[in-house]
Each structure stands twice: as structure tokens, then as C-alpha cells.
C-alpha positions, 0 to 999 in steps of 0.5 A, spaced: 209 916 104 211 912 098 213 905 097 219 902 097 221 901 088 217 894 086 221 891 080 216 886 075 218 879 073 216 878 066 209 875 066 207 878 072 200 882 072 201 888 078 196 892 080 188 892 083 183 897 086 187 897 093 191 904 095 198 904 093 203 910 092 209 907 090 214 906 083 214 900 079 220 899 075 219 895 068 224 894 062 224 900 058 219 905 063 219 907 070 212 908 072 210 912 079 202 910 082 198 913 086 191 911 088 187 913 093 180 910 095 174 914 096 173 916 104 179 911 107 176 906 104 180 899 101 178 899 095 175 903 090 172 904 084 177 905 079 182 899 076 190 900 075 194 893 072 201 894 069 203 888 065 210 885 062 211 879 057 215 873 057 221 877 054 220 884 058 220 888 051 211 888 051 209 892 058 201 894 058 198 899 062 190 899 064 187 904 068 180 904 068 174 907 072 168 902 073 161 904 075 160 902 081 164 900 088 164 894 093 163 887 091 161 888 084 168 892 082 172 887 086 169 881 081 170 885 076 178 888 078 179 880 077 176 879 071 180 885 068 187 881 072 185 875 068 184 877 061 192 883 062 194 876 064 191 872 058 194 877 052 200 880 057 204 877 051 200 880 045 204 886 041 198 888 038 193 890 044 186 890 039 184 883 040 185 885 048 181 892 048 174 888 044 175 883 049 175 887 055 169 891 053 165 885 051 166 882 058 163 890 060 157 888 055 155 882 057 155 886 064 150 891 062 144 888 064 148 889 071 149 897 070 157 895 069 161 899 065 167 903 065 172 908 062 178 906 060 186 908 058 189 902 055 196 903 052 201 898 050 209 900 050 214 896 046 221 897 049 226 896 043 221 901 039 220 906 044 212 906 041 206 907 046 199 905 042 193 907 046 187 906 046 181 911 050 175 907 052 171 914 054 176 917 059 180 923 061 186 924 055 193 922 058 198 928 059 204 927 055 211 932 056 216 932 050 222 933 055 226 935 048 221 940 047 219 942 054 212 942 053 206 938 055 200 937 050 194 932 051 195 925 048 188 924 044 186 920 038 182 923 032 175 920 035 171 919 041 170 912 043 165 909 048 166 907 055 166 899 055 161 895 055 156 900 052 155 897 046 158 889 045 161 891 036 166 897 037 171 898 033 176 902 037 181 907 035 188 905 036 193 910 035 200 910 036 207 915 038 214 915 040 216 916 046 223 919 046 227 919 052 225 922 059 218 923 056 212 923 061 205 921 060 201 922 066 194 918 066 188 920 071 181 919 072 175 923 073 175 926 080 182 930 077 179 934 072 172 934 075 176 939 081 173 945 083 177 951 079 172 956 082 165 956 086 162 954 079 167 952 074 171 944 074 178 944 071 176 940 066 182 937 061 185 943 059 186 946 066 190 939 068 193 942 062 194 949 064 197 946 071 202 942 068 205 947 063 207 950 070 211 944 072 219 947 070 223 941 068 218 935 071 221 931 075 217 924 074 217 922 081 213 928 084 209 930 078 202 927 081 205 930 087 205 937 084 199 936 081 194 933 087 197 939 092 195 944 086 188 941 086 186 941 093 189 948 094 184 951 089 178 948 093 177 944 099 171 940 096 178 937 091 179 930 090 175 928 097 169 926 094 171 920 089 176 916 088 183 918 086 188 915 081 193 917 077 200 914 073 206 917 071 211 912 066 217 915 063 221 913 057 229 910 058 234 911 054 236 904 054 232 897 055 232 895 062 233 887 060 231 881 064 236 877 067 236 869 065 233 867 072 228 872 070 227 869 063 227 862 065 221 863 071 217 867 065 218 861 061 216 856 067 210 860 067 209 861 060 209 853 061 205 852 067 200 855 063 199 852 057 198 845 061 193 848 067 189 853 062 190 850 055 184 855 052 187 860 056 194 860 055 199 866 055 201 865 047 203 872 044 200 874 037 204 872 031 208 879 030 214 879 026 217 884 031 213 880 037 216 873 035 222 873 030 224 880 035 225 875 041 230 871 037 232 877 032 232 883 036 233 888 029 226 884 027 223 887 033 226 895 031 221 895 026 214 895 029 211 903 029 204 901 030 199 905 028 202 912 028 198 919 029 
């Protein structure tokens, strides 16, 4: 059974590697999440953050499939936790994905590393930026279109911490609203369509475009009962992730309590962690859109 509806606060990180059906709210998205540990466990090994910024405009996904379980990925959930919240503030999210895979290299020598999605969604613009570390492409459906494609940059890129200087695609595409972006790891393309053959990519694909005007809250749902019925072996052998996020019509802007404990977190960290406070990068939509709202409408990011 779903959770009941979490609403984030600006400067939250939510999220880790513990089992979770559930929908968050965040200003601009709806996001359902469902992670399912390998065999009943606790905690497994992929990774999922959702993150939002002082002025509830910048919200930042991770989903990430770390190589390895137990104690190794639990230390690693809390160094991806620390570094969501040390650039939850950032528009452009570059300086945060060559952050995060050198933490990955400088755990190499430990057999540490992890496919990752990385997106960046700015409510006042409707701009997703994503960047794939090795992982599954999202699904993407134009509600305006009814169609579903997969989401993919020009490039393959490495998984995290392969090698220390990767220069990441970042690309970018607007979200109109009632879009859905479905992201997922391994264990659903790598299900069993046949005895021989595993669904891969383009079968995910093949299985969305049989969803009729998707509703977002029961996409995983949909998808997880078609996987499971084509073979018995179908998502019992690893872990189970996957993230729904649904474009709105208009910004779902925070309240001033909300806006005054951001600040007062904001504040709290700059005197706590003066090296690591959550300082937002100097973006004229990032910084002058927080005071002028018409600033923060011109950002388009990298556009595909």
C-alpha cells in the first residue's frame, strides 16, 4: 500500500536506499517512488534523492544504482545525501555531476561505482536538464502528443567513478503540462520477455505505448504487473526502482513559513559548514529570478 502524499520544504533532501511506494509533492512536479530492496531487504543498492531550493523553484532528481550492498552502499547513500544538499541550490547542475563522480573515482580502488540519472527541473521555465551516467534512458510521454519516446542525449557516458575527468552531456527539454518522465534502473529492463531474451529498453518502450492516457500515479504500477507476468523469474533477483515526475500547469509556490525556515536553514549552514554552505551558483535566472520572477523565465539550459 502507498504512503500517504509527502510534501517537501524548500532546502530538504528526501530520499535514500530504504523501500518507499509513496508520492511526494514539490513545487512545479508531482513525483510517485517506489523502491523495492532485493529479497525483503532494508536497504538495497540503488539510490534515490529528490531535492528543492531555498525558493522552490530548482527541484533535483538522483537515481542511482551503486555497485555492491550493505554497509559500502549505506556510506555511499550519505555521501550522495551530502553533496544533493551541498549544490540543492545550483541551477546548473555540471559542477554537481563532476562532483559526484569524483567521490565515485576516489572510491575506485574499493570497486565503488554507479550508473546514474541526474535531472534538474526549473519550475518558472518548465526545463528538465539531464544527464545519464551510464543508466537506463527515462521514458518520456507528450501528453499533448500521446506519445511515449525515450529520453536520450547524443552521447553515451560512463558510469560514475570509471574514470576522475569526464566531461558529461548535459541536455535539456521542456516539459509542457501533464508530461510524464519515467526513470528506472536495471532490474526492469533486464526482465525476462521470453526464456532467452531480456525486454531491454526498447520493450519498456513497447510496453508503455500500451498505457492509454496514462495516469501518472499508476504508471510503475502498470508496468511492474506487465514485467512480472511475462516471467516468474521478473524483478525477484535485484533491486527495484523507479520515478514518475509529472510537469503542473502552474508553479506550487511555498508558503513565507516555508520561505523563512529555508532561510533559517540556509543561514544555519553558512555559520555551521562555512566550506560547505548551500550558496546557489550565480545565474541570472538563479539569482536575479528569486527577486525578479521575469529574470528567471529566460533560462532554457542546454536544449536537445
Amino acid at each position: 500500500m502507498a504512503a500517504a502524499p509527502t510534501s517537501m520544504l524548500c532546502m530538504e533532501v528526501w530520499g535514500g536506499i530504504e523501500p518507499v511506494d509513496t508520492t511526494v509533492r514539490l513545487p512545479g512536479l508531482d513525483c510517485w517512488v517506489y523502491a523495492k530492496p532485493y529479497a525483503g531487504s532494508q536497504a538495497g543498492g540503488d539510490v534515490h534523492y529528490l531535492s528543492s531550493c531555498a525558493t522552490g523553484r530548482i527541484i533535483r532528481v538522483l537515481l542511482a544504482d551503486v555497485s555492491g550492498h550493505g554497509a559500502k552502499v549505506a556510506q555511499t547513500a550519505i555521501m550522495l545525501r551530502d553533496l544533493m544538499r551541498q549544490y540543492v541550490n545550483y541551477l546548473d547542475q555540471s559542477k554537481f555531476v563532476a562532483a559526484l563522480n569524483e567521490q565515485f573515482a576516489d572510491m575506485a580502488s574499493l570497486g565503488t561505482f554507479a550508473t546514474a540519472i541526474i535531472a534538474t527541473y526549473f519550475a518558472p521555465t518548465r526545463h528538465l536538464t539531464l544527464c545519464n551516467a551510464g543508466h537506463p534512458s527515462p521514458l518520456l510521454y507528450r501528453r499533448a502528443e500521446k506519445r511515449w519516446s525515450l529520453l536520450k542525449g547524443e552521447e553515451p557516458s560512463l558510469p560514475l567513478g570509471i574514470e576522475k575527468v569526464t566531461d558529461y552531456e548535459q541536455f535539456s527539454v521542456q516539459l509542457q503540462p501533464g508530461d510524464l518522465v519515467m526513470s528506472y534502473t536495471d532490474s526492469l529492463m533486464e526482465a525476462y520477455k521470453n526464456a532467452e531474451d531480456f525486454v531491454g529498453m526498447d520493450g519498456l518502450l513497447e510496453i508503455a505505448h500500451g498505457f492509454s492516457d496514462p495516469q501518472a500515479s499508476e504508471i510503475i504500477r502498470h508496468m511492474l504487473d506487465k514485467l512480472s507476468a511475462m516471467h516468474p523469474k521478473n524483478l525477484r533477483d535485484d533491486d527495484v526502482t523507479a520515478l514518475v515526475f509529472e510537469a503542473l500547469g502552474e508553479e506550487r509556490s511555498p508558503t513565507w513559513k516555508q520561505k523563512l525556515t529555508a532561510a533559517g536553514r540556509f543561514f544555519r549552514s553558512a555559520v555551521s559548514h562555512p566550506l560547505a554552505m548551500q550558496r546557489p551558483d550565480f545565474k541570472l535566472a538563479n539569482i536575479g529570478g528569486a527577486i525578479i520572477p521575469a529574470l528567471g523565465r529566460k533560462w532554457r539550459g542546454k536544449q536537445k
